[in-house]
TORKE-920287 format. One record per residue (C-alpha): residue in three letters; x, y, z. Coordinates in pm, whole numbers, padded with zeros to 5 digits, always signed. Example, Ala and Ser with C-alpha at 12.3 -4.5 7.8 and 13.67 -1.06 7.14 Angstrom:
residues 2
ala+01230-00450+00780
ser+01367-00106+00714
END
This chain:
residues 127
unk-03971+22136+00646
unk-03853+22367+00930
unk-04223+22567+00837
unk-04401+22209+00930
unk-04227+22204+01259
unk-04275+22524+01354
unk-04612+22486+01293
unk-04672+22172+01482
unk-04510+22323+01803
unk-04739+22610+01800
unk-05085+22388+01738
unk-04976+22202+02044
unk-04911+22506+02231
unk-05303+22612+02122
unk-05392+22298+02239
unk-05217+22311+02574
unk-05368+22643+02627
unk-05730+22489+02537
unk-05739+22226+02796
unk-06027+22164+03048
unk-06070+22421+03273
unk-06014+22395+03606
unk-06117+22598+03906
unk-05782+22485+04128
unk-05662+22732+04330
unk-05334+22724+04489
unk-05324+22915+04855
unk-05576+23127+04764
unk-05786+23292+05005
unk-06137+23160+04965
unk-06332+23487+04989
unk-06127+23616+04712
unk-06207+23290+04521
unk-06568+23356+04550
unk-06571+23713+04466
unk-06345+23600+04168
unk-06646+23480+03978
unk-06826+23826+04077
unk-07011+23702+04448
unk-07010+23928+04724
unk-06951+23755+05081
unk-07161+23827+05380
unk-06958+23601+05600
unk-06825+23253+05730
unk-07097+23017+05821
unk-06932+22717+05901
unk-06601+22504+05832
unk-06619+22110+05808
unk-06406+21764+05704
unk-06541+21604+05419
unk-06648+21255+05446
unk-06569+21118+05133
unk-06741+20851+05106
unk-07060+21040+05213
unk-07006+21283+04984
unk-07292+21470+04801
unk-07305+21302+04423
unk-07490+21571+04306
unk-07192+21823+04321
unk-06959+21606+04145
unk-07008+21763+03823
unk-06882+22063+03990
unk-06623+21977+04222
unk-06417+21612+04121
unk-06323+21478+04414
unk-06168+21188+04284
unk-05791+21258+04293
unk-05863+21394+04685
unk-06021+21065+04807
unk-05716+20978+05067
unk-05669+21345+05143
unk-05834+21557+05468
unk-06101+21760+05269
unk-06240+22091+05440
unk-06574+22260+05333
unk-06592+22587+05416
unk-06930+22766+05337
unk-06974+23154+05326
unk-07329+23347+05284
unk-07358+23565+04977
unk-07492+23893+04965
unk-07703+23778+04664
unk-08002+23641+04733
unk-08188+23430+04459
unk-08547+23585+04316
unk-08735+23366+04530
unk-08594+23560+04853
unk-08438+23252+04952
unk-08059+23291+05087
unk-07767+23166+04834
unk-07435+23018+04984
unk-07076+22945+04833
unk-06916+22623+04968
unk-06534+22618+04881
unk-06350+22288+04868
unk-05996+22316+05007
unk-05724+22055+05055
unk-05469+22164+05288
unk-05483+22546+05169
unk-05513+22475+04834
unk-05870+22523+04720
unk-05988+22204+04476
unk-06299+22371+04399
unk-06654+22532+04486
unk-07040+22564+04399
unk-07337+22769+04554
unk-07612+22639+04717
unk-07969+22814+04761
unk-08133+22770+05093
unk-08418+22499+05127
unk-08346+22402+04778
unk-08237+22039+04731
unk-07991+22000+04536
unk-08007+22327+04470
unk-07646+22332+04387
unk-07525+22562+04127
unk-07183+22640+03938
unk-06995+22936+04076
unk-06963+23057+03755
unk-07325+23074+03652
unk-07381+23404+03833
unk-07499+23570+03473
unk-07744+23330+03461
unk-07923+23282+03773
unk-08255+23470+03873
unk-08084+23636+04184
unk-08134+23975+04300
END
């Protein structure tokens, strides 16, 4: 008996530890964000509120802004040293909620959508 207890409190620790995946950053500096999915910054390009209800649907598979709808959102977008195959520049736009960041993606220049996971860097055709 005590064996089947044991054993149930560690699955549920496993499954604790297996939950979505978030990329929720508490006061985290947003260049070190970026560079934590292996990006190199060039610099700050611009910082803007958030319009929610103008918001881009096409990065909401990236970046839910669904619990933030009532909340002052800030976008700040930075210019990667990367630059994908094509030549064309590639950008990192980090989502941030007072100074906590909610999220990000990268965006290549001209491109529409042309929105991309952070975490795809292995995968894209940059050089």
């Amino acid at each position: 008996m005590k064996m089947n207890v044991w054993f149930a409190f560690f699955c549920l620790v496993f499954l604790f530890g297996c939950a979505k995946e978030t990329t929720e950053q508490n006061n985290v500096n947003p260049v070190e964000y970026i560079e934590s999915f292996g990006w190199h910054v060039d610099g700050k390009t611009s910082k803007e509120k958030l319009q929610t209800k103008n918001a881009d649907p096409s990065i909401a598979a990236i970046v839910d802004l669904k619990p933030y709808v009532d909340k002052e959102i800030y976008i700040t977008t930075y210019l990667l040293r990367e630059k994908h195959k094509s030549g064309k520049k590639l950008y990192a736009r980090v989502y941030q909620v007072n100074e906590d960041i909610i999220g990000g993606y990268g965006h290549i220049e001209t491109w529409e959508p042309g929105v991309f996971s952070l975490k795809d860097k292995e995968r894209l055709p940059w050089r």
